[in-house]
C-alpha positions as CSV (number, residue, x, y, z in Angstrom):
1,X,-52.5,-89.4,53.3
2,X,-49.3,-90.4,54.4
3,X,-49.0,-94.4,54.9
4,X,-46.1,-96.2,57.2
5,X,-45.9,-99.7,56.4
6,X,-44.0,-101.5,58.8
7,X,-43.2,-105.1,60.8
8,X,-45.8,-105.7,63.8
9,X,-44.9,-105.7,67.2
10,X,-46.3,-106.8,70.3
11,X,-47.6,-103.6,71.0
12,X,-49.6,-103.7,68.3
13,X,-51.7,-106.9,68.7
14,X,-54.7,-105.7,70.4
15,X,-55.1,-102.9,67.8
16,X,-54.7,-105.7,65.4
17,X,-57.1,-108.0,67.0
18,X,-59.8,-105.1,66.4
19,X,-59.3,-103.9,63.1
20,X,-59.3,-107.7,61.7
21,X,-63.0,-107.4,63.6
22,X,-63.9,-104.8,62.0
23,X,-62.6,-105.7,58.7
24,X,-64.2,-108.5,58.3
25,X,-67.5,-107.6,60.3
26,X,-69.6,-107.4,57.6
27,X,-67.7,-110.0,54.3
28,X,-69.9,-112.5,53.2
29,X,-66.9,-115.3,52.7
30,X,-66.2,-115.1,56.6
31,X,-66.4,-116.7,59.2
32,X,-65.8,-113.8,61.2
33,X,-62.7,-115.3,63.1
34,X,-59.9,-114.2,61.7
35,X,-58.4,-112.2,64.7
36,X,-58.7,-115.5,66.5
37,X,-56.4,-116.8,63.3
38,X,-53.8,-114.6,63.6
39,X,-53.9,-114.7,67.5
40,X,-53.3,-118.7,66.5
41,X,-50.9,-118.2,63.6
42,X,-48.3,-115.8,66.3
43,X,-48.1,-118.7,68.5
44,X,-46.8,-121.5,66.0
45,X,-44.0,-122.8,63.9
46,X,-45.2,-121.3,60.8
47,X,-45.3,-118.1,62.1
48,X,-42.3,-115.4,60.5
49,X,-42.5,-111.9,62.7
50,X,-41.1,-110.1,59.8
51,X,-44.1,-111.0,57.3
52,X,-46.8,-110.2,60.2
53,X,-46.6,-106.0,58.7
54,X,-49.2,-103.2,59.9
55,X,-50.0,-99.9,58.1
56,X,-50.3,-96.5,59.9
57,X,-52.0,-93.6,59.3
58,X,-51.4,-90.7,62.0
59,X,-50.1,-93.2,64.6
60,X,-53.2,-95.6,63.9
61,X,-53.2,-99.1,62.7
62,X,-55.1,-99.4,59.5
63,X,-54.3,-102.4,57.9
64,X,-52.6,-105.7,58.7
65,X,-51.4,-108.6,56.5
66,X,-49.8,-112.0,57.1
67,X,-47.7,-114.2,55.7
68,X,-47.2,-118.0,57.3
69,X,-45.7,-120.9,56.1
70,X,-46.8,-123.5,54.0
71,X,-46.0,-126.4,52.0
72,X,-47.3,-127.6,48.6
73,X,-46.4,-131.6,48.5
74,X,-46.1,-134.1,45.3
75,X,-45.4,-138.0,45.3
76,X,-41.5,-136.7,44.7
77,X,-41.0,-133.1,46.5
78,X,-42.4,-131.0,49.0
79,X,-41.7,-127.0,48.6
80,X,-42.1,-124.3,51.1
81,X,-44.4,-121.7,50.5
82,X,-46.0,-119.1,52.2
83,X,-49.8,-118.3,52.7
84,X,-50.9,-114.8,52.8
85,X,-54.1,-115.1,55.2
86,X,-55.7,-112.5,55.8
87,X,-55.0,-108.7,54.7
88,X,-57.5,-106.8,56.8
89,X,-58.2,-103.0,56.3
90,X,-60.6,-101.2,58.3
91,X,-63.5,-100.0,56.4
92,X,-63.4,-96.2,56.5
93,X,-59.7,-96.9,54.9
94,X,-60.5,-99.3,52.1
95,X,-60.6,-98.5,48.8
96,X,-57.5,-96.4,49.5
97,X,-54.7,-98.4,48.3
98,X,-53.7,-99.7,51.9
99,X,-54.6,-103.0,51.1
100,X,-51.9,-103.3,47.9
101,X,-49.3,-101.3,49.9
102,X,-49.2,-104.2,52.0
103,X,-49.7,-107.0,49.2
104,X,-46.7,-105.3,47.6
105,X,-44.3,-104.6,50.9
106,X,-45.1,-108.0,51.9
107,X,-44.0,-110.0,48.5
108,X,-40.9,-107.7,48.9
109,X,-40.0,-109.3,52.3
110,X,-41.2,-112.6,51.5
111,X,-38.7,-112.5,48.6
112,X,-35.6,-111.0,51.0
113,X,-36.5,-113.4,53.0
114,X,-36.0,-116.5,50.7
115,X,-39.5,-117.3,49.8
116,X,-40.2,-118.4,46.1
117,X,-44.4,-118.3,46.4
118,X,-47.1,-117.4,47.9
119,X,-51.2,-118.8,48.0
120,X,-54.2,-117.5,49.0
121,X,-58.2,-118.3,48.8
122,X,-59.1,-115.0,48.1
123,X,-61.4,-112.7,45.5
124,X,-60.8,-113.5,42.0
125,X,-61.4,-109.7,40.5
126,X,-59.0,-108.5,43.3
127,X,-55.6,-110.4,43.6
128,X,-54.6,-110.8,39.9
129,X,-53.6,-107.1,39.6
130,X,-50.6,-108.4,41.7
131,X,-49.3,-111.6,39.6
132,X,-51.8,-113.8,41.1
133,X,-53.2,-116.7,39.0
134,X,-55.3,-119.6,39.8
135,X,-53.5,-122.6,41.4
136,X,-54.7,-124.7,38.9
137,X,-52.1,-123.6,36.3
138,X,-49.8,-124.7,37.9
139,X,-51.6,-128.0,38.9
140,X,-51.5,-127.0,42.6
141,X,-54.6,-127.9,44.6
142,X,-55.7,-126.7,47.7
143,X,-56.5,-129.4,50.7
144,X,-60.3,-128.7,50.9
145,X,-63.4,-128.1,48.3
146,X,-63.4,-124.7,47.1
147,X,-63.9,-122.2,44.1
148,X,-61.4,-122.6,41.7
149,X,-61.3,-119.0,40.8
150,X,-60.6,-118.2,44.3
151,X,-57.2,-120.6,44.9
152,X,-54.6,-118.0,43.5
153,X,-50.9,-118.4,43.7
154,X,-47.8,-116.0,42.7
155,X,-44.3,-116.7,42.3
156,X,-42.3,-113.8,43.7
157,X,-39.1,-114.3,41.6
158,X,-38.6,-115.5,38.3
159,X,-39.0,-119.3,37.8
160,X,-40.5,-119.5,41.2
161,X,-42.7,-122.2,40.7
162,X,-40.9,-124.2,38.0
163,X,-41.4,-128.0,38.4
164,X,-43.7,-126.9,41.5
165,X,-46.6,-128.9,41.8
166,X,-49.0,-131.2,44.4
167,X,-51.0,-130.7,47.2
168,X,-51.2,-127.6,49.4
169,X,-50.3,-128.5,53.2
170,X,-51.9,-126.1,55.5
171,X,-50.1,-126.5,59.1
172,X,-52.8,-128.0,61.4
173,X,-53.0,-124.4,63.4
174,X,-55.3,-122.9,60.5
175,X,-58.2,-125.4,61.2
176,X,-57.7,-125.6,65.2
């Protein structure tokens, strides 16, 4: 199975709308809104059209992630980050490496692009297999009561979160 990764378009955002439906149609940890999300996330400041990517198969979209921006704040510093939220996959496609195609593409733009980190809430037997570790190390903490285990952060080049620590600032659009 040949897989295109490549940046979204405007074409593509209906076709995206449904497969984040469908991908999170039946998860547990959902609230089953995350097309509205990403509809949201387009719209604002944070929003970097190079990190919103899609994956093809045959002409048809597959899989979608998306990087926005972020800040993680202290009493001294604040330091951009990004927050990957969410990677979606239709369901007759997961378990077919789609999902770390785009992980992987994505912290490769993310880092061309200038970006040191990236956060996520996300499954805790999933994301380390891509440098992810809990936010915690790092005494990074997210805004709102939730799992340790599931608050994960990477540095995508070396030294990337050195003296990097404080308060995760989610821009207002995520909780609208």
């Amino acid at each position: 199975m040949k897989v295109l990764i490549r940046q979204e378009n405007r074409n593509d955002y209906k076709s995206v709308f449904e497969l984040i439906e469908k991908a999170f149609k039946n998860q547990e940890y959902s609230d089953h809104k995350e097309q509205f999300l990403v509809e949201r996330l387009r719209k604002s400041e944070v929003f970097i059209p190079q990190l919103s990517i899609v994956a093809e198969v045959d002409g048809q979209i597959v899989g979608h992630i998306l990087f926005t921006k972020l800040q993680i704040v202290n009493e001294l510093s604040v330091f951009e980050s990004l927050a990957l939220a969410p990677v979606s996959v239709l369901p007759e496609f997961q378990g077919k490496e789609i999902g770390s195609k785009l992980i992987l593409y994505g912290h490769e733009q993310a880092e061309r692009l200038g970006y040191k980190s990236v956060i996520l809430l996300g499954h805790e037997d999933y994301y380390p297999r891509f440098g992810y570790q809990r936010c915690e190390k790092y005494n990074i903490k997210m805004p709102f009561d939730v799992p340790a285990e599931n608050c994960m952060v990477v540095p995508l080049v070396k030294d990337g979160l050195k003296e990097v620590y404080g308060k995760i600032v989610y821009p207002d659009v995520f909780f609208e």
